[in-house]
N, CA, C and O atoms as a Tinker XYZ file with bonds, in Angstrom:
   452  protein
     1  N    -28.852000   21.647000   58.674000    73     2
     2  CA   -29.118000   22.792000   59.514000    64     1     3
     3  C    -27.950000   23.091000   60.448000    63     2     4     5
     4  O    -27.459000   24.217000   60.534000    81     3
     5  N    -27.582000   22.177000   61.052000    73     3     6
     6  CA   -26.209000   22.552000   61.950000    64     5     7
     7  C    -25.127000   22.685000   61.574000    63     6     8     9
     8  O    -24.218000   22.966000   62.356000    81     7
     9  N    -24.921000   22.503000   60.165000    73     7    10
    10  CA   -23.655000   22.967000   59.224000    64     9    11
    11  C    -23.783000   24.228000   58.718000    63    10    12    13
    12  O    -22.866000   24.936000   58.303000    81    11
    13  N    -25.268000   24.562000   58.776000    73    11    14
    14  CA   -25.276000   26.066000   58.313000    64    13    15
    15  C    -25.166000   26.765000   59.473000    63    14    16    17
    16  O    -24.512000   27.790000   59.279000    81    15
    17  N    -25.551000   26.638000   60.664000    73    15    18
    18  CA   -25.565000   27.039000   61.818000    64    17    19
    19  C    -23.577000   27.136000   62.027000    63    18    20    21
    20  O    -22.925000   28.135000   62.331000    81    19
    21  N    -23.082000   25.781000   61.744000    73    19    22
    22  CA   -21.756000   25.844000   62.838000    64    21    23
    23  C    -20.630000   26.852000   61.137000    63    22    24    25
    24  O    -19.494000   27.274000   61.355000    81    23
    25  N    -21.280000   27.002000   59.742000    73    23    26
    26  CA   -21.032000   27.776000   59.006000    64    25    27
    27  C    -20.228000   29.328000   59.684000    63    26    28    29
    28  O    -19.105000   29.760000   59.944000    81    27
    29  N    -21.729000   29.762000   59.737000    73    27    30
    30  CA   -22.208000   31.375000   60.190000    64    29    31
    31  C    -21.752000   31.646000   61.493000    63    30    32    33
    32  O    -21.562000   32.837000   61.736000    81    31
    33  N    -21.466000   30.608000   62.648000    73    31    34
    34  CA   -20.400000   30.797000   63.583000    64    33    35
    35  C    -19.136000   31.094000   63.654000    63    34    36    37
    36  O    -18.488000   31.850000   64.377000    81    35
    37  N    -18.816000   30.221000   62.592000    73    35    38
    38  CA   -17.180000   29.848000   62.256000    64    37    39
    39  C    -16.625000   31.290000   61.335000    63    38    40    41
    40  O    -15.455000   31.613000   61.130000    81    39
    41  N    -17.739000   31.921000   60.931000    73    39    42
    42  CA   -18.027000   33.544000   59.640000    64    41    43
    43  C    -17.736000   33.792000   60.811000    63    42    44    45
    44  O    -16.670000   33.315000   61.198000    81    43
    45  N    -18.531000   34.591000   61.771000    73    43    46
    46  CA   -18.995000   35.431000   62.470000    64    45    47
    47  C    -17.592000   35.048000   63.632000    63    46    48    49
    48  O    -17.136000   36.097000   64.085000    81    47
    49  N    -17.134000   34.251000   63.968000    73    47    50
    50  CA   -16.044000   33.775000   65.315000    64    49    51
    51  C    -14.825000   34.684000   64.166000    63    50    52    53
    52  O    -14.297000   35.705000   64.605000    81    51
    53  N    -14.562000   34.306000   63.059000    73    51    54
    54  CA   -13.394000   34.265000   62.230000    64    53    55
    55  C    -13.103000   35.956000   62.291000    63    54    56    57
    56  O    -12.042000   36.532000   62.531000    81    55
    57  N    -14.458000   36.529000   61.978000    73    55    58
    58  CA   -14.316000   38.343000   61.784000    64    57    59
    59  C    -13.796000   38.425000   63.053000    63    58    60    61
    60  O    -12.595000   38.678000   63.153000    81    59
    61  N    -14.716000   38.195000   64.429000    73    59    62
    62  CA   -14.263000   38.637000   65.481000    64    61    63
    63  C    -12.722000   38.796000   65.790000    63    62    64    65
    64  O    -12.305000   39.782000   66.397000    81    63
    65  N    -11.860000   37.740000   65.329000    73    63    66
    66  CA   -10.673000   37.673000   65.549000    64    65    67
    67  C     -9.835000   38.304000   64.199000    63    66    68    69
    68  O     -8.657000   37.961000   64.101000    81    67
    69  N    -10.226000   38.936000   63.472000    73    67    70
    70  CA    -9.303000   39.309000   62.809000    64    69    71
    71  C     -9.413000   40.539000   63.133000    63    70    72    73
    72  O     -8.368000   41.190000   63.125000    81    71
    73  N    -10.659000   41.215000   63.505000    73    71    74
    74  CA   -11.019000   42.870000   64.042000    64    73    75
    75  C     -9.939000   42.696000   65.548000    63    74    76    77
    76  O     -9.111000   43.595000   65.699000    81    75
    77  N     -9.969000   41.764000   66.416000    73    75    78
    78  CA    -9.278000   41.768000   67.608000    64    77    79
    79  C     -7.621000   41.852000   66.755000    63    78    80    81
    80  O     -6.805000   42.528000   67.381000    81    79
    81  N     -7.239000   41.397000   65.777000    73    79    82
    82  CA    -5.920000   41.497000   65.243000    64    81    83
    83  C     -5.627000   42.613000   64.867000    63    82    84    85
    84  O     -4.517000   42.990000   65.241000    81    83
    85  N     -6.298000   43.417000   64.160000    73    83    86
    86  CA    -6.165000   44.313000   63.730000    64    85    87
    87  C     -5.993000   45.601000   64.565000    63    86    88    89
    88  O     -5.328000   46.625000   64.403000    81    87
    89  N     -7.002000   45.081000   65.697000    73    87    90
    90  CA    -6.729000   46.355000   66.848000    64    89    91
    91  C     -5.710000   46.133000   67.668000    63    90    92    93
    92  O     -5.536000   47.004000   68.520000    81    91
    93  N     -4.718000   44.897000   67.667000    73    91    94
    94  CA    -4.185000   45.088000   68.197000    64    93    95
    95  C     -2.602000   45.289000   67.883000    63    94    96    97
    96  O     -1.611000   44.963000   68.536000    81    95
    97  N     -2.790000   46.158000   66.244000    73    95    98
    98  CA    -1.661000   46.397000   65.023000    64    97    99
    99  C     -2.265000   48.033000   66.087000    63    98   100   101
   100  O     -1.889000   48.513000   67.156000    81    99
   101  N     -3.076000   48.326000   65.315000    73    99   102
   102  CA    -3.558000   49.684000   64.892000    64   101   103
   103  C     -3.506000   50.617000   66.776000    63   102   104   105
   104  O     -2.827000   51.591000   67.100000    81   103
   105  N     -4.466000   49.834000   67.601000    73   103   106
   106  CA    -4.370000   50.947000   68.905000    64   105   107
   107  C     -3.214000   51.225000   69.196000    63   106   108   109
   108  O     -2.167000   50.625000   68.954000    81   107
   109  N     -3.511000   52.609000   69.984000    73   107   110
   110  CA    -2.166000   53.557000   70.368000    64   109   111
   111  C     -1.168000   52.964000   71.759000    63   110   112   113
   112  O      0.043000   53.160000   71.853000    81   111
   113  N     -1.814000   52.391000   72.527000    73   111   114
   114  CA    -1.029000   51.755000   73.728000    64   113   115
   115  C     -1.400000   50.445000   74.263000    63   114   116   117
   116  O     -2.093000   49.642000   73.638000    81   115
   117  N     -0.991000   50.274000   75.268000    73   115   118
   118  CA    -1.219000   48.791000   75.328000    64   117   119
   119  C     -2.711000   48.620000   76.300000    63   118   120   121
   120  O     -3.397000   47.604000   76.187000    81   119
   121  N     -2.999000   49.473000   77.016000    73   119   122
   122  CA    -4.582000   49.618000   77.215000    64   121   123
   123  C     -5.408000   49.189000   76.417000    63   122   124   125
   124  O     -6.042000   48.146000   76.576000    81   123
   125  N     -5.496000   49.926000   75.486000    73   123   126
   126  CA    -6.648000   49.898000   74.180000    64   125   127
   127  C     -6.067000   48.328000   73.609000    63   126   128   129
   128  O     -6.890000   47.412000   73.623000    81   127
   129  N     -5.365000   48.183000   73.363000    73   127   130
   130  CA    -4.303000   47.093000   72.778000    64   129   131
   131  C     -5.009000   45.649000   73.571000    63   130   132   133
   132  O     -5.183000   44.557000   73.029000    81   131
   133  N     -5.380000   46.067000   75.170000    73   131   134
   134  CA    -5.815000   44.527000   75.396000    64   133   135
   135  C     -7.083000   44.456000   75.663000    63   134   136   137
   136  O     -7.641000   43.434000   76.064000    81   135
   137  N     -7.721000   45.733000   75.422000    73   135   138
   138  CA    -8.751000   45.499000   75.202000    64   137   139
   139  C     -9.933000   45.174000   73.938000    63   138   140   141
   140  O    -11.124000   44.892000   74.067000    81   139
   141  N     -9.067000   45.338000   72.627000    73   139   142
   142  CA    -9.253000   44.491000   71.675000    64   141   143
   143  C     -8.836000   42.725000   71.604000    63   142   144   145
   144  O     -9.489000   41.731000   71.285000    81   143
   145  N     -8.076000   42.839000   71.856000    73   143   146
   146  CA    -7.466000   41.413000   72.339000    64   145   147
   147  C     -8.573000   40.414000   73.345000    63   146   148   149
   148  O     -8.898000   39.230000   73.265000    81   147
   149  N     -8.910000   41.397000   74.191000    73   147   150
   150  CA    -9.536000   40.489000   75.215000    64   149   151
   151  C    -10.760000   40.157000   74.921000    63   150   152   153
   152  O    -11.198000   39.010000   75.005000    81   151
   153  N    -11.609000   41.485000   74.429000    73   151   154
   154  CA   -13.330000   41.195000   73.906000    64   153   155
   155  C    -13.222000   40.392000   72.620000    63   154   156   157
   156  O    -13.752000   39.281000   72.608000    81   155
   157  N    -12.544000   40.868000   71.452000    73   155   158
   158  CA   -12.617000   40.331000   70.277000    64   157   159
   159  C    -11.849000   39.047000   69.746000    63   158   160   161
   160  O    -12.121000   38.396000   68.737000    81   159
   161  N    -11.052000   38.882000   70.456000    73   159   162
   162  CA   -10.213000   37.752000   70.357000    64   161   163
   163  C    -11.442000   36.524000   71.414000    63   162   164   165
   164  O    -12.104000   35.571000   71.002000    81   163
   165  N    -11.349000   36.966000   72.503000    73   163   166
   166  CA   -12.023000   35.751000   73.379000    64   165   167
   167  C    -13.325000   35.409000   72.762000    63   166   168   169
   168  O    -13.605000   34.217000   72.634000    81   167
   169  N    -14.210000   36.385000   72.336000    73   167   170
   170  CA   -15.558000   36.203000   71.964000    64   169   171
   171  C    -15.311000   35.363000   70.590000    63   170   172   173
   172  O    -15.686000   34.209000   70.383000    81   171
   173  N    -14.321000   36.533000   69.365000    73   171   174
   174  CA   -14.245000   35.317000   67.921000    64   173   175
   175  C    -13.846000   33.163000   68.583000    63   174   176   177
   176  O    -14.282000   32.119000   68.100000    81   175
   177  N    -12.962000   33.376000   69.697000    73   175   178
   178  CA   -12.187000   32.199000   69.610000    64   177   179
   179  C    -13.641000   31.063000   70.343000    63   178   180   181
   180  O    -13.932000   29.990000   69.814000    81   179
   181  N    -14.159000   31.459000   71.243000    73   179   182
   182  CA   -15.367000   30.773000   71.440000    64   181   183
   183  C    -16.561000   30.778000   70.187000    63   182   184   185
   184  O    -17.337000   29.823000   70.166000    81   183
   185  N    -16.639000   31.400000   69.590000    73   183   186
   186  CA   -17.269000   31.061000   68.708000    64   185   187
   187  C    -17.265000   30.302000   67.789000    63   186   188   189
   188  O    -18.199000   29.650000   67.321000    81   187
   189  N    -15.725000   30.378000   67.356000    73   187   190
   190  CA   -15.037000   29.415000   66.785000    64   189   191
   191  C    -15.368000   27.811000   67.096000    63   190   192   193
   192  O    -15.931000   26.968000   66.398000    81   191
   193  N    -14.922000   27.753000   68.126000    73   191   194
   194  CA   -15.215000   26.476000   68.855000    64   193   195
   195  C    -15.968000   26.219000   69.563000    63   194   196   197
   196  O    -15.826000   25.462000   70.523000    81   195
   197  N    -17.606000   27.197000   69.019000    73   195   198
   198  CA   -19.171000   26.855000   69.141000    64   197   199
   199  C    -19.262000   26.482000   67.809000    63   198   200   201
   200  O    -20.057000   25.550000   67.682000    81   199
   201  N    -18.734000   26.860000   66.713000    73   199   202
   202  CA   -19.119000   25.991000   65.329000    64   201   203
   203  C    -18.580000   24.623000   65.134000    63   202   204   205
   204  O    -18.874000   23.829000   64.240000    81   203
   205  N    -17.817000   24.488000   66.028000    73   203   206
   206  CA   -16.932000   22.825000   66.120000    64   205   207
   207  C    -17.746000   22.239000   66.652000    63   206   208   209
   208  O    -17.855000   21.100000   66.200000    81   207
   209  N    -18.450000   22.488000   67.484000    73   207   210
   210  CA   -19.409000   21.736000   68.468000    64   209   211
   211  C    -20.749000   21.259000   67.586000    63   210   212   213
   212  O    -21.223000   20.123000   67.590000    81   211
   213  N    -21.328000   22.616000   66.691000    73   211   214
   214  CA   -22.629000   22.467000   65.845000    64   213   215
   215  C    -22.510000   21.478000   64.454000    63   214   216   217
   216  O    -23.393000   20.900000   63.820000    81   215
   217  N    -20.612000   21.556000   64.205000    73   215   218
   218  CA   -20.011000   20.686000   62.894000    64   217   219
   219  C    -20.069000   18.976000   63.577000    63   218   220   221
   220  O    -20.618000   18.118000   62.886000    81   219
   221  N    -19.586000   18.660000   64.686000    73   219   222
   222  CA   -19.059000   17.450000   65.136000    64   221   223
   223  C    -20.150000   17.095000   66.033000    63   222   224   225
   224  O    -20.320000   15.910000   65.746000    81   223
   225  N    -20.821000   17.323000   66.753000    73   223   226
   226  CA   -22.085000   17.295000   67.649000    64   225   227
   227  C    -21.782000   16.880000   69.062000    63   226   228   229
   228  O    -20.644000   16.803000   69.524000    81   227
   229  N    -22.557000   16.699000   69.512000    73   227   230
   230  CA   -22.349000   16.396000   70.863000    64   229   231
   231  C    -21.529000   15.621000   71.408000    63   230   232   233
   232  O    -21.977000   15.375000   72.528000    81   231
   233  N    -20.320000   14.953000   71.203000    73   231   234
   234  CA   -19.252000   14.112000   71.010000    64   233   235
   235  C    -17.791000   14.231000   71.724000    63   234   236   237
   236  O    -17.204000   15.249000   72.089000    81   235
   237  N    -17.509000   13.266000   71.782000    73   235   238
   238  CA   -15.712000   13.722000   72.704000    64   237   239
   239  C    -15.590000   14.809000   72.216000    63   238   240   241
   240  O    -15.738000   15.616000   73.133000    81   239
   241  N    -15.259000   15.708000   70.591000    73   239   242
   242  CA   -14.667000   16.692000   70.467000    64   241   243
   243  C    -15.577000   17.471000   70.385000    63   242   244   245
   244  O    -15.099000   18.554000   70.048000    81   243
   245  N    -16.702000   17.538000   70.512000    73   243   246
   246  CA   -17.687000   18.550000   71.249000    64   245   247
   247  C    -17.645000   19.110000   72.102000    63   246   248   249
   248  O    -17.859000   20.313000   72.251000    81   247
   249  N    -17.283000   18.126000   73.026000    73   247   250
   250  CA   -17.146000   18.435000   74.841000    64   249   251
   251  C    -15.601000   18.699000   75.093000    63   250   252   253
   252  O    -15.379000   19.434000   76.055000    81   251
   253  N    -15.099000   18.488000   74.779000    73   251   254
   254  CA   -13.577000   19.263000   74.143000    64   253   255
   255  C    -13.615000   20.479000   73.824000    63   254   256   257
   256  O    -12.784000   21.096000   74.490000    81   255
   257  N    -14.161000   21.111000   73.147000    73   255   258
   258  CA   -14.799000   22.228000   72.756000    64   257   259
   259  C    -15.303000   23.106000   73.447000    63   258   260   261
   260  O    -14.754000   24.208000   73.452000    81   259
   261  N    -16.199000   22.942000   74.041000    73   259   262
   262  CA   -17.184000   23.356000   75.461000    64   261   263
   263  C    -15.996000   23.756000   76.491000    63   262   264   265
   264  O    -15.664000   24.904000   76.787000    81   263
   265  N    -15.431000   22.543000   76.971000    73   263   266
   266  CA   -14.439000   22.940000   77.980000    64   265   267
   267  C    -13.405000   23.767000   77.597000    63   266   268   269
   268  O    -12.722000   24.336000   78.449000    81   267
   269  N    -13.220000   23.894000   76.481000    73   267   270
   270  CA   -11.979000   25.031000   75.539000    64   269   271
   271  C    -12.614000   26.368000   75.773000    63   270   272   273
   272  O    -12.070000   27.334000   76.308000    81   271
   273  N    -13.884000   26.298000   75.285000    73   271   274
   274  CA   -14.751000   27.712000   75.364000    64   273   275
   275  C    -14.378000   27.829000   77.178000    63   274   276   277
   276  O    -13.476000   28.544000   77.614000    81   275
   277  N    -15.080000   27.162000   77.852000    73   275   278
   278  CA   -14.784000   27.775000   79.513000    64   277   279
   279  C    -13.688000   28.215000   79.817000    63   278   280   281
   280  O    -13.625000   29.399000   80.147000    81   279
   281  N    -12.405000   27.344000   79.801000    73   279   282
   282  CA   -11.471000   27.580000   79.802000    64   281   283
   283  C    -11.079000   29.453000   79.124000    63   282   284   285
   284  O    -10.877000   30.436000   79.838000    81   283
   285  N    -11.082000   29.422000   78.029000    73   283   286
   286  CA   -10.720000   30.883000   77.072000    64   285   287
   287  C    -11.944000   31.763000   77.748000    63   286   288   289
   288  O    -11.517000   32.917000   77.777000    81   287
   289  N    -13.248000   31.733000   78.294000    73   287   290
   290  CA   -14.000000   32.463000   78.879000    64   289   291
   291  C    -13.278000   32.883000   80.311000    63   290   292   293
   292  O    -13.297000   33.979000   80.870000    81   291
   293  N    -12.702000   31.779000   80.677000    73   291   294
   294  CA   -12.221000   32.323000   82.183000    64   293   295
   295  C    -10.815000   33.058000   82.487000    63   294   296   297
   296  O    -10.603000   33.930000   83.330000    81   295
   297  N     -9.612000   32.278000   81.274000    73   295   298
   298  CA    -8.720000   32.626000   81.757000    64   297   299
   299  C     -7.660000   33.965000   81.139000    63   298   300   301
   300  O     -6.658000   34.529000   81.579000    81   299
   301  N     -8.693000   34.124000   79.599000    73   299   302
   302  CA    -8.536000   35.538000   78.998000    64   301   303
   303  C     -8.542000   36.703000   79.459000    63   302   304   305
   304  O     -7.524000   37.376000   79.623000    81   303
   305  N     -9.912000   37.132000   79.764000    73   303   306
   306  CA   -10.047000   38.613000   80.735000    64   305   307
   307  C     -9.117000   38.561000   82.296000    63   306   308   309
   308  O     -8.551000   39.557000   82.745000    81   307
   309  N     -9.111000   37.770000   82.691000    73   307   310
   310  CA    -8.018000   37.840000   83.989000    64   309   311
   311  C     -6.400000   37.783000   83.745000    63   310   312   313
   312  O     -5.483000   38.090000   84.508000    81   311
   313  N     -6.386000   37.420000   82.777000    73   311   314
   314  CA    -4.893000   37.550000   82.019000    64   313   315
   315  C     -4.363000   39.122000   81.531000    63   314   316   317
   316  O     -3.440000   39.908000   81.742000    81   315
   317  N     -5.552000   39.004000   80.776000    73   315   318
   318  CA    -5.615000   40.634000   80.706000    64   317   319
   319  C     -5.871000   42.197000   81.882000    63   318   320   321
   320  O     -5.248000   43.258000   81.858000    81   319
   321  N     -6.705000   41.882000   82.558000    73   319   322
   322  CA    -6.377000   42.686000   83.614000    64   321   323
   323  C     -5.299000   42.208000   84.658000    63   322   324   325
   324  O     -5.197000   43.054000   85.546000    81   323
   325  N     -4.305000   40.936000   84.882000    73   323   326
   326  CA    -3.094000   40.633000   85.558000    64   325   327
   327  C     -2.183000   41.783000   83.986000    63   326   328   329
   328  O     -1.436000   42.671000   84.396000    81   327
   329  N     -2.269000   41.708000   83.093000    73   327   330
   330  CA    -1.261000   42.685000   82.550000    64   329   331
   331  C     -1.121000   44.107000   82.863000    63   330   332   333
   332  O     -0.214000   44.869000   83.198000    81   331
   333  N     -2.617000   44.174000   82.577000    73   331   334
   334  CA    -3.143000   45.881000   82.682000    64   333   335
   335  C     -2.637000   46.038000   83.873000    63   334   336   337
   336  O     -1.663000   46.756000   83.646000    81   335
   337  N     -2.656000   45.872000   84.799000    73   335   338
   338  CA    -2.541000   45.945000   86.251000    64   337   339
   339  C     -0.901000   46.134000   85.953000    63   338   340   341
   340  O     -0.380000   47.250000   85.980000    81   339
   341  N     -0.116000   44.848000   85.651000    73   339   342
   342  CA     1.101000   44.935000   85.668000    64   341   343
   343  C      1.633000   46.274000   85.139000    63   342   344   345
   344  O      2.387000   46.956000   85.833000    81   343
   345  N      1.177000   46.716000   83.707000    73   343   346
   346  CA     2.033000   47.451000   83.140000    64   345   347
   347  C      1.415000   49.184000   83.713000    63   346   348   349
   348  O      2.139000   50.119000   83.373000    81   347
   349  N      0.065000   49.550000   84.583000    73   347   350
   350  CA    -0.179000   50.033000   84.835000    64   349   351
   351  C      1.241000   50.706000   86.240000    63   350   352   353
   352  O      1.686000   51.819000   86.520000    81   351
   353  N      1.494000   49.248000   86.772000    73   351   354
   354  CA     2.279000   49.647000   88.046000    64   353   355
   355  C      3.731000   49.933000   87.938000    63   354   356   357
   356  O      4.412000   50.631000   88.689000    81   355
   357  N      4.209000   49.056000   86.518000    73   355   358
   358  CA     5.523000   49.613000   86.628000    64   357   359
   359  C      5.406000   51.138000   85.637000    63   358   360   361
   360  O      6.502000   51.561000   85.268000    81   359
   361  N      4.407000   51.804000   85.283000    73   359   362
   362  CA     4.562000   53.083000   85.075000    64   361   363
   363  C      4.360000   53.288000   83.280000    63   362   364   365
   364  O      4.902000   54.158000   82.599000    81   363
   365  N      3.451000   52.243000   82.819000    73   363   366
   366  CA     3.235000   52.790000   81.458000    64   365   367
   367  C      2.272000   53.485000   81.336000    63   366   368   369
   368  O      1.171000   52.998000   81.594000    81   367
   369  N      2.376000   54.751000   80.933000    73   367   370
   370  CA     1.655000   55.610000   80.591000    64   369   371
   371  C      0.580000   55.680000   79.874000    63   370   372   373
   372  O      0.951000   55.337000   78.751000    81   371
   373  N     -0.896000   55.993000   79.825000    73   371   374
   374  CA    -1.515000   55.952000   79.061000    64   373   375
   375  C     -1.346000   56.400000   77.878000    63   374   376   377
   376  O     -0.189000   56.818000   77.838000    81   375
   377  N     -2.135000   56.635000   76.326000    73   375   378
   378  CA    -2.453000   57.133000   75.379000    64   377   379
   379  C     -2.535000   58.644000   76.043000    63   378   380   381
   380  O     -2.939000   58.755000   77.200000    81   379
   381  N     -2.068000   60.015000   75.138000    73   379   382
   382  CA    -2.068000   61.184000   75.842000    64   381   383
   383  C     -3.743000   61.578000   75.735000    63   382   384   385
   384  O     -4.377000   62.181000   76.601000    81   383
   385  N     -4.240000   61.096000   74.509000    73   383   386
   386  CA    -5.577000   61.534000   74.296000    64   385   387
   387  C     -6.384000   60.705000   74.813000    63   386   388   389
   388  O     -7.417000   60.587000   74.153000    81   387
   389  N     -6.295000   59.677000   76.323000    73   387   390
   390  CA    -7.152000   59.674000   77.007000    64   389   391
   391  C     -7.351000   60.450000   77.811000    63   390   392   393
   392  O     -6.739000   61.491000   78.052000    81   391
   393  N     -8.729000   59.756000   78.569000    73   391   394
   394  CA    -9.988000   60.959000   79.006000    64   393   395
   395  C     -9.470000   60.631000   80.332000    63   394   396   397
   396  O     -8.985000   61.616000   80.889000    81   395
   397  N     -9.411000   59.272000   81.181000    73   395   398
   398  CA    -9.172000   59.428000   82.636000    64   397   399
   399  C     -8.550000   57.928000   82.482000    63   398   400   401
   400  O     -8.596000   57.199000   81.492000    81   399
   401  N     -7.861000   57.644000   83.954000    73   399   402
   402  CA    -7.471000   56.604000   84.516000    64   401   403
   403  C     -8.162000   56.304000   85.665000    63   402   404   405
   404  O     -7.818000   56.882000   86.696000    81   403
   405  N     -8.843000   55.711000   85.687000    73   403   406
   406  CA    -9.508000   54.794000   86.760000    64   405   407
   407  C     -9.049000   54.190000   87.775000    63   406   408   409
   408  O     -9.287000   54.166000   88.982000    81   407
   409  N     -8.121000   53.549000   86.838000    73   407   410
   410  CA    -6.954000   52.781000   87.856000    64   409   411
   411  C     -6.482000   53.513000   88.675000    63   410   412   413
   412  O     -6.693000   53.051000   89.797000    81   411
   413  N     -5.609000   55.001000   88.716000    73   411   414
   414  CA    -5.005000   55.510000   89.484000    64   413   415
   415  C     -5.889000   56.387000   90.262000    63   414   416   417
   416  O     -5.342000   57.037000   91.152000    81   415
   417  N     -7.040000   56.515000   90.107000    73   415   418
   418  CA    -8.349000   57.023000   91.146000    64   417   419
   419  C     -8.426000   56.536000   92.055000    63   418   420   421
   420  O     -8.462000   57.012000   93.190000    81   419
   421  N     -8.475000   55.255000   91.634000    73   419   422
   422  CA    -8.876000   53.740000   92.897000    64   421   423
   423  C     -7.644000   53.594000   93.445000    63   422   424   425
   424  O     -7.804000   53.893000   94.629000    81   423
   425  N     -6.294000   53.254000   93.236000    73   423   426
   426  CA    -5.484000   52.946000   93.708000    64   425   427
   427  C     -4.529000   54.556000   94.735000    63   426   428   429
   428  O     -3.531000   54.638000   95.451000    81   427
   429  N     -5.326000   55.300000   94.345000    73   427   430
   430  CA    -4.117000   56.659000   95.118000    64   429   431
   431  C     -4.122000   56.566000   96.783000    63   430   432   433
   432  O     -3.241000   56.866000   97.589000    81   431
   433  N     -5.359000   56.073000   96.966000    73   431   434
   434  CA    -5.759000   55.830000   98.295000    64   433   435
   435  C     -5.486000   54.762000   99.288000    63   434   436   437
   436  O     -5.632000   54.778000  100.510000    81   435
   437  N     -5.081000   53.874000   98.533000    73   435   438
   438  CA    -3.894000   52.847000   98.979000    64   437   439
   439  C     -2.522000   52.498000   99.192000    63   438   440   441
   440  O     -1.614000   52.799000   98.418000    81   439
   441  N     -2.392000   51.860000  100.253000    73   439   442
   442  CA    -0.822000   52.171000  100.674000    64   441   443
   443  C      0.334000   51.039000  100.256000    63   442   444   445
   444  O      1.349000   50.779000  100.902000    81   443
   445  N     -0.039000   50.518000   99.167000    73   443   446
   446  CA     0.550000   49.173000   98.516000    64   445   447
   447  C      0.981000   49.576000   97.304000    63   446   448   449
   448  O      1.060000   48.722000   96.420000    81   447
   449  N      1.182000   50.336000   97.145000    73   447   450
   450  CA     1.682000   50.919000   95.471000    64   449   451
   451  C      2.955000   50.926000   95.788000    63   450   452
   452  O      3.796000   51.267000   94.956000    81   451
């Protein structure tokens, strides 16, 4: 049962990250770009190494695992918005066929730019 279980994880983790690869060939700027990266990459790569956990069990490289998942849960999306942020400030432009910037809504009103 937990080989079919850490199976259909290791399926399901594996797509996630190749759809996060792919979007991050295919989107138009680097916006869209980390935001494939960040949902689909972080979510496939924990999953990944939720089927290591269901293959090997509760064990040193279980808990190895676990702490890998926290780790990639915490330090992915903040990596990614420290970029967004970055490349937002030195002046990369969005995709022309977006709808709005958020970022520069929130930030016009501040005197730190």
């Amino acid at each position: 049962m937990n080989e079919t279980i850490g199976m259909t994880l290791l399926v399901v983790g594996i797509t996630f990250d190749i759809v996060g690869c792919i979007g991050l060939v295919r989107l138009p700027d680097i916006y869209n770009r980390l935001q494939a990266a960040t949902k689909c990459v972080t979510l496939g790569t924990a999953l990944i190494l939720l089927s290591v956990v269901f293959y090997t069990g509760f064990n040193a490289i279980g808990v190895k695992a676990l702490l890998c998942i926290w780790f990639v849960l915490m330090t992915a999306p903040t990596g990614a918005h420290a970029i967004a942020r970055a490349a937002h400030r030195s002046g990369i432009r969005l995709w022309d066929d977006s709808v709005m910037d958020k970022y520069k809504d929130d930030s016009e009103g501040s005197e730190d730019n």
